[in-house]
N, C-alpha and C positions, 0 to 999 in steps of 0.2 A: 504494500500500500504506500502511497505516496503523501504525502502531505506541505501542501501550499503555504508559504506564510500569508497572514491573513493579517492586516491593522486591526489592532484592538481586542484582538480574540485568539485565548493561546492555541497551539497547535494540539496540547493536549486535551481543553476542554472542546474543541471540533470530535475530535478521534472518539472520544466518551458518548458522543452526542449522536452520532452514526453508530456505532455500537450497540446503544440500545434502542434505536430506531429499527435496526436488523433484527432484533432480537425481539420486537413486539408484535412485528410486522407477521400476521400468522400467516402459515401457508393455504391455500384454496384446497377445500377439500373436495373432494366427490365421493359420489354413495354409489357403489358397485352394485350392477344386479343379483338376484339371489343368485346361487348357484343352481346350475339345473339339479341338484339331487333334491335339493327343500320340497316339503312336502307342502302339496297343492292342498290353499285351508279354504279354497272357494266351493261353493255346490255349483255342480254342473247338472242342470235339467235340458233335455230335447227341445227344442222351439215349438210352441204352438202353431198346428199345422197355419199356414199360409204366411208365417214369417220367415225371412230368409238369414243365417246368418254368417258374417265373416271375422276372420282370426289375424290379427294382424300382430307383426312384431317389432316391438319397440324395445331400448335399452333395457329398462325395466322389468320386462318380463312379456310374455303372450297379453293380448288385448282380444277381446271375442265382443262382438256386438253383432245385437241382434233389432231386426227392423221389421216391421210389415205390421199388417191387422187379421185380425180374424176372417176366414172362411165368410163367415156368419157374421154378419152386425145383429149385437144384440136386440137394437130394433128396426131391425129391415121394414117392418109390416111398415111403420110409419111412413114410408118414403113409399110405401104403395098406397097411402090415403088419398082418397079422391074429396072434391069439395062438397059433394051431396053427402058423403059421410060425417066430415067435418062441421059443417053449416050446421050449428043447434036452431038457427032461427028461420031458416027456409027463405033469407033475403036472397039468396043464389052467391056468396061471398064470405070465405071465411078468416074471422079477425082476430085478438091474438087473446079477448076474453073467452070466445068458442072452442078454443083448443085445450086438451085436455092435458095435466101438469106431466109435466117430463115428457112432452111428445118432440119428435126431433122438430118440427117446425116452431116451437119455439123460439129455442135459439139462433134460428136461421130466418125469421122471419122477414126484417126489414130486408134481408139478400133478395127473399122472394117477391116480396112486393115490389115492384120491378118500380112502378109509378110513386112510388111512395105514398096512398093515399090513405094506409091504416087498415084497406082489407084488399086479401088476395082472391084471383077471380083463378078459373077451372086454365086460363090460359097461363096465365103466371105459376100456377102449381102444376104444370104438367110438363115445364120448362126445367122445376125443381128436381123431378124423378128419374 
């Protein structure tokens, strides 16, 4: 190591100074993958039919993700509602107090109402299906 005269500041209070500037300075760590013998602590189940899934690998370890919906929507029927069914009040138009609670046009209804005008007509709901 070399050491520069400096004004005003001894040679040996620099040397001290860097010293423990090295010494505090900690090294970057990294976290290693496990090793492949570690024992797998995830449950692994089959995909429910009509999801598809893929395994991907990263440093860390296997990554599995899985995507899609069901087969079956739990309320299909709904999206087969027609507005004679729906209509409690036989105006030919059904609005969002005539619908029955948890029905999928609920939640989708302003989508459906294409006009925005507060009630869906047999052409608006068959655009929905």
């Amino acid at each position: 190591m070399r050491i520069l005269p400096v004004s005003g500041v001894s040679s040996a209070a620099l040397l001290l100074a860097a010293t423990a500037h090295a010494q505090s300075a900690a090294p970057a760590q990294t976290i290693a993958p496990p090793p492949a013998s570690a024992p797998n602590t995830l449950i692994t189940e089959l995909p429910p039919p009509g999801f598809r899934t893929m395994t991907m690998q990263t440093p860390q370890g296997p990554v599995t993700v899985q995507w899609g919906q069901p087969a079956t929507l739990p309320n299909a029927a709904d999206y087969k509602a027609t507005v004679e069914q729906l209509d409690a009040n036989g105006d030919g138009f059904v609005t969002p107090q005539e619908l029955p609670e948890h029905h999928a046009l609920s939640s989708e209804f302003r989508l459906v109402d294409k006009n925005h005008d507060g009630r869906i007509t047999a052409e608006e709901l068959s655009h929905w299906q």
